[in-house]
Wavefront OBJ file of the C-alpha trace (Angstrom):
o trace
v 60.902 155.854 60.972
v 64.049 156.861 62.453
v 62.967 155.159 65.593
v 62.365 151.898 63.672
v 65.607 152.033 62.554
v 66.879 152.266 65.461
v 65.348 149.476 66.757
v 65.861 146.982 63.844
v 69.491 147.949 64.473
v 69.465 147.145 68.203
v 67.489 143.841 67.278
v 70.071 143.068 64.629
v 73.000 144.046 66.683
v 71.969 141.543 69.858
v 71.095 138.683 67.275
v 74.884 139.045 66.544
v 76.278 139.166 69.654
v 73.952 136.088 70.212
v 75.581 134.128 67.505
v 78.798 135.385 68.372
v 78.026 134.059 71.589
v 76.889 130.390 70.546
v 79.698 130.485 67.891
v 83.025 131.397 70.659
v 81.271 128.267 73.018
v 81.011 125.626 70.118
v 85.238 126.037 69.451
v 86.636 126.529 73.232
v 88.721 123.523 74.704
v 90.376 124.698 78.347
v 87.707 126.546 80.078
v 90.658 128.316 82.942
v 89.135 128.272 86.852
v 90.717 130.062 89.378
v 91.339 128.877 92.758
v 93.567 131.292 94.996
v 93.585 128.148 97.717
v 95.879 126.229 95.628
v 97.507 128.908 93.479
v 101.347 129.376 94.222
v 101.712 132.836 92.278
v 98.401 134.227 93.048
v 95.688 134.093 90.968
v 96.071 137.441 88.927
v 99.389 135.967 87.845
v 97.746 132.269 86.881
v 95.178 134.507 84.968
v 97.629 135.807 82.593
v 99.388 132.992 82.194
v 96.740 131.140 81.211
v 95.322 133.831 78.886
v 99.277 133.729 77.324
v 99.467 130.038 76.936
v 95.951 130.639 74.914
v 92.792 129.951 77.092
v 89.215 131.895 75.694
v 87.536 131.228 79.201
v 88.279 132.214 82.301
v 86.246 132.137 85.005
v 86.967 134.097 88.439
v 85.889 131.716 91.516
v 86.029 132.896 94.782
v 83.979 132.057 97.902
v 85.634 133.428 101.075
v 86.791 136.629 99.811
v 84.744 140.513 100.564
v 82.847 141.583 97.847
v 85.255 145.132 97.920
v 88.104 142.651 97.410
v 86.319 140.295 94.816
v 85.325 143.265 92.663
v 88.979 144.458 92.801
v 89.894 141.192 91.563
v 87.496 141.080 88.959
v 88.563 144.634 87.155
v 91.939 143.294 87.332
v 91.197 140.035 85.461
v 88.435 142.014 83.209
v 91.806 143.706 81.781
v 93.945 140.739 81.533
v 91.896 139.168 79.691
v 90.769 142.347 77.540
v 90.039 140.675 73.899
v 91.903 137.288 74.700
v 89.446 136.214 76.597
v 85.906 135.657 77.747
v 85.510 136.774 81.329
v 82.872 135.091 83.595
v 81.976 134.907 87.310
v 81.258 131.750 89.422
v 78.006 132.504 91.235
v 78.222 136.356 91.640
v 76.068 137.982 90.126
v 76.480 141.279 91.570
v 80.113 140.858 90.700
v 79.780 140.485 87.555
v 77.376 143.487 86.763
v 79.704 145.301 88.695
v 82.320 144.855 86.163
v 80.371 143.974 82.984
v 81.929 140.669 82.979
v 81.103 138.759 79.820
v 78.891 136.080 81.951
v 78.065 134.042 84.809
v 78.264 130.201 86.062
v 75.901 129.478 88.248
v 75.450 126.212 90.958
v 72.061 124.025 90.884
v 71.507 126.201 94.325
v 72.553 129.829 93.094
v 70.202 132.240 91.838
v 67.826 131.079 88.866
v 68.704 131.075 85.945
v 65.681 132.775 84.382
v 66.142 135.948 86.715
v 70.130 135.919 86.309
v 69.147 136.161 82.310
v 66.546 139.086 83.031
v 68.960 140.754 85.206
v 72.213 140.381 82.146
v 70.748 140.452 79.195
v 70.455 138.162 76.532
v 73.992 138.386 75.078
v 75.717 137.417 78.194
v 77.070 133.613 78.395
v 75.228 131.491 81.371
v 76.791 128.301 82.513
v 74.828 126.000 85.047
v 76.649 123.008 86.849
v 74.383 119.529 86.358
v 75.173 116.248 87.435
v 72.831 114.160 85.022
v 70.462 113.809 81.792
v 67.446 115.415 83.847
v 69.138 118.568 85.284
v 71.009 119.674 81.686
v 67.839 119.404 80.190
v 65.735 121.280 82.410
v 69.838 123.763 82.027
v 69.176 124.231 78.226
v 65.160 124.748 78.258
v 65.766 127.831 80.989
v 68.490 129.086 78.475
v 71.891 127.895 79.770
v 74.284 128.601 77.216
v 76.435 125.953 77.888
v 76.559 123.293 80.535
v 79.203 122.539 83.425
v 79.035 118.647 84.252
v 81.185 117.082 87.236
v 82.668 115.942 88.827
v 83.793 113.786 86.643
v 86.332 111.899 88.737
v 86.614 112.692 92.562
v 88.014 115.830 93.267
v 89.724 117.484 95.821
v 88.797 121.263 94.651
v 85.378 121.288 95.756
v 84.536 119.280 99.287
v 81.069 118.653 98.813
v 81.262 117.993 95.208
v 80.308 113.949 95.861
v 81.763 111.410 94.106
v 83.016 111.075 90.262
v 80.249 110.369 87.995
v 82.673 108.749 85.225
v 83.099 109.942 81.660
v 80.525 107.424 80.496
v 78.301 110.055 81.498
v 79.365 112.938 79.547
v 78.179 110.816 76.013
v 74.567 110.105 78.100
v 74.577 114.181 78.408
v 75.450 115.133 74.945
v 73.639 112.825 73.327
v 70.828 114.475 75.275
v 71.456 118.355 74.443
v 72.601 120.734 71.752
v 74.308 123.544 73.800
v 78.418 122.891 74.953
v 79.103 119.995 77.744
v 81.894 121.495 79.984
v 83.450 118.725 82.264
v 85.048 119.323 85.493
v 86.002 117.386 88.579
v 89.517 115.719 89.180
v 90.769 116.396 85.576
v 94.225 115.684 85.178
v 96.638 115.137 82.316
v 96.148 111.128 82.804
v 92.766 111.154 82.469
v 91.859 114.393 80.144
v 92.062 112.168 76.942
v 89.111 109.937 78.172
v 87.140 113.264 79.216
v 87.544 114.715 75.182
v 86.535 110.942 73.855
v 83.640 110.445 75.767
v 81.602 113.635 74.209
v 83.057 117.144 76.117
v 83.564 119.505 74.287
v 85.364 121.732 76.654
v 87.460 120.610 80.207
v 88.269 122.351 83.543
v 91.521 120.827 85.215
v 91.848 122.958 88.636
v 94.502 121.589 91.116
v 96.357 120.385 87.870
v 97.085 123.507 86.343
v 96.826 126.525 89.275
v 98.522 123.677 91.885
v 101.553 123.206 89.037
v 104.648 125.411 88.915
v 103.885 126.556 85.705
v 100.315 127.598 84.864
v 101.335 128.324 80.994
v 102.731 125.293 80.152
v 100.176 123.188 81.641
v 97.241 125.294 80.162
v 99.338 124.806 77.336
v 99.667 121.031 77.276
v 95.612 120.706 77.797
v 95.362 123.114 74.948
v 97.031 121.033 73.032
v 96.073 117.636 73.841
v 92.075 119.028 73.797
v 92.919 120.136 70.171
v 94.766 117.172 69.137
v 91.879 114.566 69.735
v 89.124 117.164 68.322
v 91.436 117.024 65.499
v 91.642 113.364 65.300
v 87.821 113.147 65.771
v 87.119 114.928 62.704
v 89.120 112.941 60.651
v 87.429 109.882 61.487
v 84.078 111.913 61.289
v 85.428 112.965 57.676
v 86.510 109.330 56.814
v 83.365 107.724 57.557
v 81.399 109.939 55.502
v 83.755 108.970 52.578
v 82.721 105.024 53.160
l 1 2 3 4 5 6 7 8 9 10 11 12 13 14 15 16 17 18 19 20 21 22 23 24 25 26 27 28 29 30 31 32 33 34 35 36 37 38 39 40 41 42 43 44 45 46 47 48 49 50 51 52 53 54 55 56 57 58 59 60 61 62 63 64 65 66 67 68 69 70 71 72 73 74 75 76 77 78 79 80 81 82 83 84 85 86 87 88 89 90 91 92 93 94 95 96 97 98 99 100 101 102 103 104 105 106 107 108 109 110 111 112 113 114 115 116 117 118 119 120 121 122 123 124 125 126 127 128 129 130 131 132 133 134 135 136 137 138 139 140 141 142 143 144 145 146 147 148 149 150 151 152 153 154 155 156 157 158 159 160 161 162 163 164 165 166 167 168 169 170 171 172 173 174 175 176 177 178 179 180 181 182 183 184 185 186 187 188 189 190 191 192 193 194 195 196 197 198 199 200 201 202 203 204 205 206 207 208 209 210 211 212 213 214 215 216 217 218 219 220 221 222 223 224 225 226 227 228 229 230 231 232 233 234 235 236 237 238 239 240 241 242 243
């Protein structure tokens, strides 16, 4: 008996933290990337920046750096963030069992996704990067939590990212799944409106934030503008159900 409890409990209690989990991913708008290549203030100080100016993602992305040094990193982003923030890891796995980060985002060529989940647990958030309707499919059947789709215009972040795919594509995705489109790829102020209209729910703007003199006001400003046109969306969602 007591052991049933015990277990209806622990079913209960990761149902929650499931929920939880698909709940915090439905509201985010600036997902914050770090990129210590363009960063002028280092990246713990474009962390908390962007955790002041209000973001509820960050992810730590790092490719040329020792794992000792990564996981350093890591703990000391783990903290900014504390309960400000979700805290994920681009491709690392390791890292981010290391320091119980809150998830992973993984590449089309990391590690599966179906192992990554096995190896996390089931209340952890998964990402995947797609580039069309077939691969965010095949993203949300394996259990992607959300989706990462880019690059969206051509970007100078990530060399063998290819070339923009447009935001006419983001509508083609979301039309086609249920769990969060993230768009990435080239974002900038001029063309984040377009990115929000055409179906994301959630952007990444790299070089325009961590490459900027001031990483809180221009999480800021996306932070606002994102919430502004959400805002705007609903009320035309909300008027044409009252004609």
């Amino acid at each position: 008996m007591i052991l049933k409890i015990y277990f209806d409990g622990q079913i209960s209690m990761e149902k929650g933290n499931i929920n939880q989990k698909k709940y915090f991913l439905k509201y985010i708008d600036f997902y914050f990337v770090t990129d210590s290549k363009f960063s002028k203030k280092g990246i713990l100080s474009d962390v908390k920046e962007a955790v002041e100016a209000g973001c509820q993602i960050i992810q730590y992305r790092e490719k040329n750096k020792s794992t000792k040094k990564m996981i350093y990193e890591a703990t000391k982003i783990k903290r900014i963030c504390r309960n400000n923030a979700k805290f994920l890891v681009n491709d690392r796995i390791d890292i981010a069992l290391a320091v119980d980060a809150e998830g992973v985002h993984l590449g089309q060529n990391d590690m599966p996704i179906e192992i990554a989940r096995k190896l996390l647990g089931e209340d952890k958030i998964i990402g995947l990067t797609v580039h069309n309707v077939y691969e965010a499919i095949e993203a949300e059947n394996k259990g992607a939590d959300y989706v990462g789709l880019g690059p969206i215009f051509d970007t100078v972040t990530k060399i063998d990212a290819g070339g923009g795919i447009g935001p006419e594509k983001i509508r083609e995705i979301k039309n086609s799944i249920r769990v969060p489109v993230v768009a990435i790829g080239g974002i900038n102020m001029d063309n984040c409106e377009s990115v929000i209209q055409s179906g994301a729910d959630c952007l990444v703007a790299i070089y325009a934030v961590v490459g900027s003199d001031d990483v809180k006001s221009e999480s800021k400003n996306f932070i606002n503008i994102i919430r502004k046109i959400k805002f705007l969306q609903k009320l035309h969602l909300t008027d044409k159900h009252k004609h």
